[in-house]
N, C-alpha and C positions, 0 to 999 in steps of 0.2 A: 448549227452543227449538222454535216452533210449525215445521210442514214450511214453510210461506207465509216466516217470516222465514230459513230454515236454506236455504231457494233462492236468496233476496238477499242472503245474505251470500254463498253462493260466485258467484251472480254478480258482484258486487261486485270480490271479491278477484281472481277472475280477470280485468275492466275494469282492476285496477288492476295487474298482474302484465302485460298484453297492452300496456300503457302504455309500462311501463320497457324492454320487448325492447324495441316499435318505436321508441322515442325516444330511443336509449340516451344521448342527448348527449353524444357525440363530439368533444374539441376537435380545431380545424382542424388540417390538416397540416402545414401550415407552424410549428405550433406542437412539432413531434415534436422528440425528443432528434437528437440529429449519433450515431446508432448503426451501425454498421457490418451490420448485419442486419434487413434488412426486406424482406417480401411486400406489392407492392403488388397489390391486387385492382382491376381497374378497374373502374365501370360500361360496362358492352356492352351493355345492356337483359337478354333472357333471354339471359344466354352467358357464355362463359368468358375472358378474356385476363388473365392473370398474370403480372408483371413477378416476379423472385426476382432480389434483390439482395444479395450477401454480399462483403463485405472487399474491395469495390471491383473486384466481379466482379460482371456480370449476367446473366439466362435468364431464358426466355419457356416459360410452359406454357399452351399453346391464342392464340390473338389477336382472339376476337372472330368476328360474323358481318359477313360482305360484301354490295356492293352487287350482285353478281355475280346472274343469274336467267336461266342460260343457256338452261333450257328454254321459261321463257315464265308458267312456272305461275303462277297467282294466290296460292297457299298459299307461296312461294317470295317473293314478293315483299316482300322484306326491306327494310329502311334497316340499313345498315350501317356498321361504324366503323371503318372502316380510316383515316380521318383523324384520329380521335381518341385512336384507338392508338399512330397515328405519330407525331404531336404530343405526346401523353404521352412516348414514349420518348424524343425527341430533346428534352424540356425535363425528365428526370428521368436520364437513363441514356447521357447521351453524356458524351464529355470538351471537352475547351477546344478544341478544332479540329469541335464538332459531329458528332464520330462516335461511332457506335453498337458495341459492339462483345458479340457474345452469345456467349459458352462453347458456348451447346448452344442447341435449342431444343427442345421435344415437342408434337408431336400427338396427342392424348388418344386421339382416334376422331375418323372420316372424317364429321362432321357440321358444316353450313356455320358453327354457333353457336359453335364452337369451332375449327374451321381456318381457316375463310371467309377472315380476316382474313392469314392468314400468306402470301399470295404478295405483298403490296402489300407488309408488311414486309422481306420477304426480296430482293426488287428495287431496295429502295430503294437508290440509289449510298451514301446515307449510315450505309449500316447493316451489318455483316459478321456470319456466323455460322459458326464452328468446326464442326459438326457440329447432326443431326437424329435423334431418336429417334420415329420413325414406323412401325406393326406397317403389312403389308400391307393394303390395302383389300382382302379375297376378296369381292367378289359374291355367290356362288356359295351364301353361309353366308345370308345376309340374304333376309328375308322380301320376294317377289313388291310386296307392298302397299307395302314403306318405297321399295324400288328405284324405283317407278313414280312416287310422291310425292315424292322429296328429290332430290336431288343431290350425293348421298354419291361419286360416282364423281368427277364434275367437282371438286367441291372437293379431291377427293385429287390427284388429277390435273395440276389447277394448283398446289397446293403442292409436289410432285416436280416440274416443270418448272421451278417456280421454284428450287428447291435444286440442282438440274441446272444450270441459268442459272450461277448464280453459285458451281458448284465444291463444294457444300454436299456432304461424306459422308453418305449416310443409313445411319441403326443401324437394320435392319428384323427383325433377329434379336435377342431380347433376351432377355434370359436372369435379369433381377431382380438381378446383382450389385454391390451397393453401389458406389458413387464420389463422389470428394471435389467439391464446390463449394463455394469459400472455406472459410468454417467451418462448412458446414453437408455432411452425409454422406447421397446423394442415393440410394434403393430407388426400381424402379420394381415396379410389384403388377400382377398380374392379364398379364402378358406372355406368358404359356401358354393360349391355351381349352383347358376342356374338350372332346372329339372328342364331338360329337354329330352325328347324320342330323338332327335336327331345325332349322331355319331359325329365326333369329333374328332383334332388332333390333342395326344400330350398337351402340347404348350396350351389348353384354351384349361387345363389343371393346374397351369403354374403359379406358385407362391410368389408374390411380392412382398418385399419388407422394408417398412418405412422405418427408420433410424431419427430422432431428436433428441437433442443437448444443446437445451438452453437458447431458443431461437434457430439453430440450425437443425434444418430439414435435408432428411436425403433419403432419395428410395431406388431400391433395387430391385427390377422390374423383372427378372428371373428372365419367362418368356412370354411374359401374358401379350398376347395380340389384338387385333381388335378385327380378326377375321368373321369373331360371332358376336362383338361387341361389346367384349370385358374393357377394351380401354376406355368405353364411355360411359360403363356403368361404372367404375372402378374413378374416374380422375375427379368426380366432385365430391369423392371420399378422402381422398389423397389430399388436393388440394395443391399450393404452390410449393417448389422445393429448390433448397440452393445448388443440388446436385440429385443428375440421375442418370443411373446405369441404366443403359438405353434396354429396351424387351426387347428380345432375338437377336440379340448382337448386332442390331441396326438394320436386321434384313426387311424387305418390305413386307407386311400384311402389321408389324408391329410400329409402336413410334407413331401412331397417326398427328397428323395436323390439330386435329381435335385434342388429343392428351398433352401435345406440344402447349398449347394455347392455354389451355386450362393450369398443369405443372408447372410452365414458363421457368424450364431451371435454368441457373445461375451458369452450369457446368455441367458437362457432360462426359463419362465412362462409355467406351465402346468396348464388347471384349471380343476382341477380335485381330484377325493378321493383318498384317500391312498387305497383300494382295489383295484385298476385296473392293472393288469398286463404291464408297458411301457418301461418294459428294453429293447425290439428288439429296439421300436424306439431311446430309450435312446443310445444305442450300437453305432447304425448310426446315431447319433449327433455327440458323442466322437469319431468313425472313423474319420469324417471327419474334426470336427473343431478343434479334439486335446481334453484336458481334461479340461470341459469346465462345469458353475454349471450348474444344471439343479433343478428348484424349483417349488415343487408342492403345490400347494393353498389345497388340503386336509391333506397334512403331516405338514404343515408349519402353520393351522392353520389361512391364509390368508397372502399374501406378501406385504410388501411395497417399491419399489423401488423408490429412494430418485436419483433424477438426475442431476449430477451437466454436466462439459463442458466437451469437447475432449472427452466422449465416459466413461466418468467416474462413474458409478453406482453403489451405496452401498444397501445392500437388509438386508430386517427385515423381522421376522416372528411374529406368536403370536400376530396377532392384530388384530383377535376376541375374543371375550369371550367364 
């Protein structure tokens, strides 16, 4: 085989491999089984809001970014989804009286794309939550350049205010030990930093949370990266998993080779738009785990994964409007 046609073919085969991820055709939601266990992934654009639904119990990990831009900034000025969040959970996750009722809730890390959303949720009269698992915002740790740019403060801020408001306990000490949610047995990772003098971003604070029922493993990587090395201290904790919501919505310093190799999941959650360029990372999933789906919450629409035992998960799309 000449080099000229031996480059056409693996172009080719990778055109045709780059196809099936992003197209995975997904039937609609509405079409999913009456299963007592599912992860709804919503679209938020680039961000996080996660319904967890088990045995007629439900929980929120992250809610999306807000309209909120208290300091004014241009880089700040978001469109946000706190309506669509809220409208999600009150036509998925209420009962016959229209109320909301959340076991828990978690904030991953103090970033508007993932908290932003949770004071509109947690105000809402319609809406009730048992308790928050939220690590302190320190300042003090975080890099000069993210503090002057975000508004990592303010979004922490109004989310205790709002849990304050409506009586919410906050768990700000955590300590990783397992607990029950319906059928599923909830790990939080990464709840200790390392003590370091050196300054850092948010995301090296972010919460992952491992999800099992019954042979099936699935974890949701928030943002943790591995730019100071949580994904290699972190992934022989973790261990293998049948699905995982990729850390930083698939952007680089997160997802290493390394956590790839070790977790080797089954399936993969990107939360993220259909504009962002993620075939490198796509490439080095499928090197390593083989050919494997990969589903994005901005081409799909919003995911549901429906999770039964032994590692066995069926996924929906199209379940926003």
């Amino acid at each position: 085989m000449s080099s000229l046609t031996s480059m056409f073919f693996k172009a080719f085969s990778w055109l045709i491999a780059w196809v099936i991820i992003i197209f995975p055709a997904l039937s609609r939601a509405s079409r999913a089984p009456d299963a007592p266990d599912k992860i709804h992934f919503l679209r938020v654009g680039i961000g996080d809001a996660i319904l967890l639904e088990s045995d007629g119990h439900f929980a929120m990990v992250d809610a999306g970014e807000d309209s909120d831009n208290p300091r004014g900034f241009d880089a700040l000025a978001f469109s946000g989804y706190e309506k669509e969040v809220l409208a999600y959970l009150k036509a998925h996750a209420a009962d016959e009286n229209g109320k909301v009722h959340h076991d828990f809730v978690i904030g991953t890390h103090a970033h508007s794309d993932h908290i932003g959303g949770f004071d509109t949720v947690i105000l809402d009269p319609d809406v009730t939550v048992d308790r928050a698992y939220l690590k302190v915002y320190d300042s003090s740790k975080i890099k000069e350049s993210e503090i002057a740019d975000r508004d990592n403060q303010e979004v922490y801020d109004q989310m205790v205010a709002a849990l304050k408001a409506r009586n919410v306990p906050i768990v700000s000490k955590l300590n990783g030990k397992p607990f029950t949610f319906g059928n599923f047995t909830v790990t939080l990772f990464n709840t200790n930093d390392p003590k370091t003098t050196e300054k850092v971003g948010e995301n090296d604070q972010s919460l992952g949370v491992l999800l099992e029922k019954n042979g099936t493993r699935i974890f949701l990587a928030g943002d943790i990266e591995n730019t100071n090395g949580d994904e290699t201290r972190l992934a022989p904790e973790i261990g293998k998993v049948n699905l995982l919501k990729l850390g930083h919505h698939g952007f680089n310093g997160a997802t290493s080779e390394e956590f790839i190799e070790t977790l080797r999941p089954d399936s993969c959650v990107v939360t993220n738009t259909r504009d962002v360029d993620l075939r490198q990372k796509f490439a080095m999933i499928m090197k390593i785990c083989g050919h494997k789906k990969i589903y994005v919450t901005g081409i799909e629409n919003g995911v549901l994964a429906v999770v039964g035992d032994g590692g066995k998960i069926s996924f929906y799309g199209k379940i926003q409007k």
